[in-house]
C-alpha positions in Angstrom: 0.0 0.0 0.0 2.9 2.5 1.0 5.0 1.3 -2.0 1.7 2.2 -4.4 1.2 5.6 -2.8 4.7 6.8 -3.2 4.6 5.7 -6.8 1.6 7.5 -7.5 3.4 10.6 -5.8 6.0 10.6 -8.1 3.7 10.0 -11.2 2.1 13.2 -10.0 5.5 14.8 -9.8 6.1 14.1 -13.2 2.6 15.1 -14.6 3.3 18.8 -12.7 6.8 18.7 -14.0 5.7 18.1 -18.0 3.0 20.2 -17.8 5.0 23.1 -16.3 7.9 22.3 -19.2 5.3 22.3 -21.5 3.9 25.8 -21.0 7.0 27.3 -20.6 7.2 29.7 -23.9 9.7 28.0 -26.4 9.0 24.6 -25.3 7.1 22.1 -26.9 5.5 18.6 -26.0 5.9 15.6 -28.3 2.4 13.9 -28.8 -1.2 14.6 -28.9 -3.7 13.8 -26.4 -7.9 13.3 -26.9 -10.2 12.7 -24.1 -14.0 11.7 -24.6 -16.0 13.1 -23.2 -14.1 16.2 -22.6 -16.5 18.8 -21.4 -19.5 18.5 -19.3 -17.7 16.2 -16.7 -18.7 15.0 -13.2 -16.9 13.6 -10.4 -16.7 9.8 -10.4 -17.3 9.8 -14.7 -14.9 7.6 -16.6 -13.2 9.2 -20.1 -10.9 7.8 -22.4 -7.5 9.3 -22.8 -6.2 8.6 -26.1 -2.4 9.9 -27.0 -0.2 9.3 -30.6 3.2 10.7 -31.2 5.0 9.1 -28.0 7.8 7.7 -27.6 7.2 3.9 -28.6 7.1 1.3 -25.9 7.3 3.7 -23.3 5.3 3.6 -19.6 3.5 7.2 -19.3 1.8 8.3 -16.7 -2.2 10.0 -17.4 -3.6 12.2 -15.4 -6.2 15.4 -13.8 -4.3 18.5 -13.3 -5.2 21.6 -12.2 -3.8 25.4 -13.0 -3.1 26.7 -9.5 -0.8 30.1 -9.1 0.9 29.4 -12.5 1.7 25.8 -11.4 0.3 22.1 -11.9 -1.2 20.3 -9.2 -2.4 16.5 -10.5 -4.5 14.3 -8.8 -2.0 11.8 -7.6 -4.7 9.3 -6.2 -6.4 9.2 -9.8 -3.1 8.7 -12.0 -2.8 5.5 -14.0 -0.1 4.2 -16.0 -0.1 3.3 -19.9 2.7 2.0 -21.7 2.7 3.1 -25.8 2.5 0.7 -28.0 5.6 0.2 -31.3 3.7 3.4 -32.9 3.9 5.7 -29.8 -0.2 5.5 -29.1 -2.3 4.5 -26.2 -5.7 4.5 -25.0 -6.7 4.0 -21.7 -9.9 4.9 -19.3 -9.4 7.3 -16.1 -11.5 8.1 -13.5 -11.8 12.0 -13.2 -12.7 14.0 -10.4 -13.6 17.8 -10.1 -11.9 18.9 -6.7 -9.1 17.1 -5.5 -5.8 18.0 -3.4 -3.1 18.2 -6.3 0.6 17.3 -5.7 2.4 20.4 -7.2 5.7 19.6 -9.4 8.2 21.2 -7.3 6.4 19.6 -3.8 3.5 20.2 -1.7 0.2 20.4 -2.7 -3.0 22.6 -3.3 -6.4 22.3 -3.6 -8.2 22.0 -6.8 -11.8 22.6 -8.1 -11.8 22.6 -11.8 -15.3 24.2 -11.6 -13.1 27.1 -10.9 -9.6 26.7 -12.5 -8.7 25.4 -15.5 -8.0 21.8 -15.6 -6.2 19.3 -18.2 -5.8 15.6 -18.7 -2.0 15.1 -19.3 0.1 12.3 -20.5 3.8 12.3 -19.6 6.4 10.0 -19.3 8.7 9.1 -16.3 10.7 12.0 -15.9 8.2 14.6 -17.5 10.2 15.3 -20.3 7.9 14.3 -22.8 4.1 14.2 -23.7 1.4 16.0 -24.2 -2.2 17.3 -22.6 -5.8 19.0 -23.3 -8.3 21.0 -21.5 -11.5 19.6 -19.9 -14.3 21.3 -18.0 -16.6 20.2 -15.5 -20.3 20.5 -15.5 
């Protein structure tokens, strides 16, 4: 149980830490992520996360972030893993959520209401370095 929690921690860590990369002016994210449904969400609703341009055979971490203060904060309770298949695509469901307490990037955490904030669904691999994500909104 403690070995699954800290792992989830640090696939939060590197959902914040992609994300913030990402939006950083010059920097781009390899990939392209879908989610269906993407708007009109409720807590406890399942979507499907689709991503293409990844690095092949890769583990990648999916999950709900939140804008907070300029930073990420991801749900780390909700993040699944996904490894891409020999094209650099996966597909996989996740279970969202619209307030959560997100684990920020650079440590600590912050509460989230994407009623409220903007929120995406991003898909990142191990260290952050590469992926991609999309808005979604909450009903």
């Amino acid at each position: 149980m403690q070995k699954k929690l800290i792992a989830k921690t640090a696939a939060a860590f590197a959902l914040a830490g992609g994300l913030t990369l990402a939006s950083q002016a010059g920097a781009s994210a390899a990939g392209t992520v879908s989610v269906t449904p993407a708007t009109g969400l409720t807590t406890g609703a399942t979507v499907t996360v689709s991503a293409t341009g990844l690095t092949a055979n890769l583990e990648h971490f999916v999950g709900l972030c939140g804008i907070i203060g300029g930073e990420y904060a991801c749900d780390a309770a909700g993040v699944v893993s996904v490894t891409t298949n020999g094209s650099g695509a996966a597909s996989t469901p996740l279970t969202v959520k619209k307030s959560f307490t997100g684990t920020v990037g650079g440590g600590g955490t912050a509460a989230v209401d994407c009623g409220t904030v903007q929120c995406v669904i991003g898909v990142y691999n191990a260290d952050g370095s590469a992926g991609a994500s999309t808005n979604v909104s909450f009903a």
